[in-house]
C-alpha positions in Angstrom: 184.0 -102.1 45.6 185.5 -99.6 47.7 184.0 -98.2 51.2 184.4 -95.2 52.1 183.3 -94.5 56.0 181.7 -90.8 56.1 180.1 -91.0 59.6 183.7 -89.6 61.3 183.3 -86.9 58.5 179.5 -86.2 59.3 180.2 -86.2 63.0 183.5 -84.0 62.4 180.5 -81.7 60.4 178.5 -82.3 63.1 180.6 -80.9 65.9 182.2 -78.4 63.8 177.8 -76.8 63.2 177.6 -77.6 67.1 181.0 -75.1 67.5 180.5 -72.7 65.0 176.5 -72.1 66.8 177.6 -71.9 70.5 180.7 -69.8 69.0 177.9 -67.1 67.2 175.1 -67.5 70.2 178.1 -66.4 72.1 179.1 -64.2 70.2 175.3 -62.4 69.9 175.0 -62.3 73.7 178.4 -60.5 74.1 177.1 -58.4 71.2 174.0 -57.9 72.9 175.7 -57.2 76.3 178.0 -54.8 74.5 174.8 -52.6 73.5 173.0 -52.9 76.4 176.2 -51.7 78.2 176.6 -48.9 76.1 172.6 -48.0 75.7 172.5 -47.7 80.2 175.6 -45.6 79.6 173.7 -43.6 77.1 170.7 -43.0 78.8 173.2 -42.4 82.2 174.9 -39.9 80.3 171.7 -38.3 79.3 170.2 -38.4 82.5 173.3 -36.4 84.0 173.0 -34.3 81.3 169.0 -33.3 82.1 169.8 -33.3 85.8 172.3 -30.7 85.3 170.4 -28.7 82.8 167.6 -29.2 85.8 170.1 -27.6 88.4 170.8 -24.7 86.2 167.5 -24.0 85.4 166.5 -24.0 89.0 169.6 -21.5 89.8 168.4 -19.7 87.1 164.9 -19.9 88.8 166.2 -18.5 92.2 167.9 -16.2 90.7 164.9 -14.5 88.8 162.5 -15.0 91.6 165.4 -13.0 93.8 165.1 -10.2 91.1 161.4 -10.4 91.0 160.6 -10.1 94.7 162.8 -7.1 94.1 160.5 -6.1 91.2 157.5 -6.5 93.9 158.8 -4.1 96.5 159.8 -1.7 94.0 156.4 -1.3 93.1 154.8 -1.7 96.1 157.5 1.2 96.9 156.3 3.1 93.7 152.8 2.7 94.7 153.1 4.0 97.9 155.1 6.9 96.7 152.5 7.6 93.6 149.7 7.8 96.6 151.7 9.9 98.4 152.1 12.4 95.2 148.7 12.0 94.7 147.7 13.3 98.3 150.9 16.1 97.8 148.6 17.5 94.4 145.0 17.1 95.6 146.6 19.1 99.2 148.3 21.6 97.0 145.0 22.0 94.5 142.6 22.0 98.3 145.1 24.4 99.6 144.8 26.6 96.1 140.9 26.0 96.6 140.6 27.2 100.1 142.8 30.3 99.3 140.1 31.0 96.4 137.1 30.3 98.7 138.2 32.4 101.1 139.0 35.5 99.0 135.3 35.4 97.5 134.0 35.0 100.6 136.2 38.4 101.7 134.8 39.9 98.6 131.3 39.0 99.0 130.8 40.2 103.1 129.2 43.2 103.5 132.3 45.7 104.9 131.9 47.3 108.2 128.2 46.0 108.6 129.6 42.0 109.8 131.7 39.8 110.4 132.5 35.8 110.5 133.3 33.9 113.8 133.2 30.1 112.1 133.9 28.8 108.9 133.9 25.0 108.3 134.7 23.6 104.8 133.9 19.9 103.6 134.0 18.3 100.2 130.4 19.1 99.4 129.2 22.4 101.4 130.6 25.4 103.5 129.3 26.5 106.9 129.5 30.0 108.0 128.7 31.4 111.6 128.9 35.3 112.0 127.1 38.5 113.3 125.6 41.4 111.9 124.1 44.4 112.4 120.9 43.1 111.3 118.8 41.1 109.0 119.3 43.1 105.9 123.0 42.8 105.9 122.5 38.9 106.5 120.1 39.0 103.3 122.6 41.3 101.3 125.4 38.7 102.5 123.6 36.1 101.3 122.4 37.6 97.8 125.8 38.5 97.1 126.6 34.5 98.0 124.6 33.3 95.4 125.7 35.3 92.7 129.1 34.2 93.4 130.6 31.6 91.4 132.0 29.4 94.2 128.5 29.2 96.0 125.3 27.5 95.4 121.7 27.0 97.0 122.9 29.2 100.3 120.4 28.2 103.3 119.8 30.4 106.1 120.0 27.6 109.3 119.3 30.3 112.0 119.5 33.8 113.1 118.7 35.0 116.5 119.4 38.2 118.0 121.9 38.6 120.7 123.0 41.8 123.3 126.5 42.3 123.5 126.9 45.5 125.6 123.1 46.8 125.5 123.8 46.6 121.6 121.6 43.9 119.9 123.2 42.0 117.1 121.8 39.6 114.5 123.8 36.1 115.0 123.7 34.1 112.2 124.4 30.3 110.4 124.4 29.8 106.8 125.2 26.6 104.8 126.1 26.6 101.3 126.7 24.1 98.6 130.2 24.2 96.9 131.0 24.7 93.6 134.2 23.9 91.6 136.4 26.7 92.0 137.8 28.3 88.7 141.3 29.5 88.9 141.4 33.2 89.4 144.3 35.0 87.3 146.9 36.3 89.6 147.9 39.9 90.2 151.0 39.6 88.0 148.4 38.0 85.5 145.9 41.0 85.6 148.3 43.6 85.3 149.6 42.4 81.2 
């Protein structure tokens, strides 16, 4: 019978699994290095990517807060300038309500019989200080103040009589509530 020796064949097998699994372990850790390699790069890139977005969108940031702090004092600016328009109208309506207060108040003195010395104006009341001849024309005065459309609830503070030259002469002080003046038509208005 013939004999045929397999072990050098078995061993060549052997040596040739041994080779052929350090060959693909090999192999899978280059593989794997290669990924891992190129995943860091990956995430590197993208990292330099986000931190450039980040330094644009910070720019962008400064910028706009530049433009709104510009935004802020243009209308802190505005504001002030609207207060200041306001106080321009409610000075030019005052000054359009003193005008009318003091016309009435010329048409509702009694002529040639008094006269004012003080007149002080607040929000709420008017205070008039004068002399006359005597206590009718203050009564008269004040009559014709309360029918007027600018005065209300007129209160006679004190009258006492005074000599100016051996002539005696009723001094007087009135206070009187204000009312809201209505606009009186002007001359050019009256005359179509």
């Amino acid at each position: 019978m013939i004999r045929i020796n397999l072990l050098p064949f078995r061993l060549a097998r052997r040596k040739e699994n041994i080779r052929r699994q350090v060959s693909i372990f090999l192999l899978s850790v280059i593989l794997v290095s290669f990924a891992m390699v190129w995943y860091i790069l990956e995430v590197d890139r993208k990292i330099k990517i986000t931190n450039s977005r980040i330094a644009s969108v910070n720019n962008q940031i400064a910028s706009y807060k530049e433009k709104a702090d510009r935004v802020t004092q243009i209308k802190k600016k505005l504001k002030v300038l609207t207060e200041k328009l306001d106080i321009v109208a409610s000075l030019a309506t005052r000054k359009d309500e003193q005008q009318i207060l003091l016309e009435e108040l010329a048409d509702q003195m009694v002529p040639e019989r008094m006269w004012l010395e003080k007149l002080t104006v607040n929000a709420a009341q008017v205070s008039l200080r004068g002399i006359a001849f005597d206590n009718p024309t203050i009564a008269d005065f004040m009559r014709n103040l309360e029918t007027s459309a600018l005065f209300a609830s007129v209160d006679l503070k004190r009258s006492k009589t005074k000599s100016f030259d051996d002539v005696y002469l009723k001094e007087f002080e009135l206070v009187c509530e204000k009312k809201k003046p209505s606009n009186k038509p002007d001359a050019s208005e009256e005359k179509k």
